[in-house]
N, C-alpha and C positions, 0 to 999 in steps of 0.2 A: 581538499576543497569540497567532497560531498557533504561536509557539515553546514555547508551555504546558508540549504535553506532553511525554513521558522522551524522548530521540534512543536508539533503542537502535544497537548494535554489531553488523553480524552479519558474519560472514567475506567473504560474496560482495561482489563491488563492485556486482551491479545492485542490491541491499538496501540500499547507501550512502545518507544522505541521509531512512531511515525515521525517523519520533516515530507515540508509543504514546498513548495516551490514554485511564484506562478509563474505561468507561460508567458514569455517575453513578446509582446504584439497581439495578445489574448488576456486581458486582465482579469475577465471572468473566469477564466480556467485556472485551475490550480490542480499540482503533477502531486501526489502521493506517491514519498517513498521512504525505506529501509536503507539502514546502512549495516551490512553486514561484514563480518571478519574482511573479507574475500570478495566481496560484490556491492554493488549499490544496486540493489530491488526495484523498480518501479513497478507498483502497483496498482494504481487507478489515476485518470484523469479525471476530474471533475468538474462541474461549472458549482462555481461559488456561491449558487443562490440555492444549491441543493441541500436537502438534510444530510450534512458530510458525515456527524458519527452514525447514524442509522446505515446507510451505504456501506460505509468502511466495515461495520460490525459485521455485517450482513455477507464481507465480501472476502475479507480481508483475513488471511492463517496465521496464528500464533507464532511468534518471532522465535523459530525454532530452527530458524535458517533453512528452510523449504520454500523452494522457489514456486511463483505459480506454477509454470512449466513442470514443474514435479508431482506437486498436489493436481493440476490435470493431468498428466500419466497415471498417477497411483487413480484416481475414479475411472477414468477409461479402462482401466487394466480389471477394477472391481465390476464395474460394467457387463465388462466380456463375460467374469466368471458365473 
């Protein structure tokens, strides 16, 4: 059932692979997420009148199956050193 929600299309290839989903009681919001082997990603919430591929680009790690939670371990950890 994670395939629910819309796949959208953006030009970039790390954006390959997003679905949309809006917030059920919040029309304006709309949930960005991944569907991976093993997990479903959610990755940004948005409101709908935003520039969503500028955001996403800007925000969003190549579908390498790296969770955010990872990718912020791995800069914290580059951080420290």
């Amino acid at each position: 059932m994670p395939e629910v929600g819309v796949r959208r299309e953006f030009q970039s290839p790390r954006l390959r692979g997003l679905r949309q989903w809006p917030v059920p009681r919040f029309a304006d919001y709309l949930l960005f997420y991944r569907v991976d082997s093993d997990a479903v990603r959610v990755l940004r919430l948005l409101h709908a009148k935003m520039d969503i591929a500028r955001v996403l680009e800007d925000d969003i790690p190549p579908p390498n199956g790296q969770s955010l939670a990872d990718l912020m371990a791995e800069l914290l950890k580059e951080e420290r050193e």
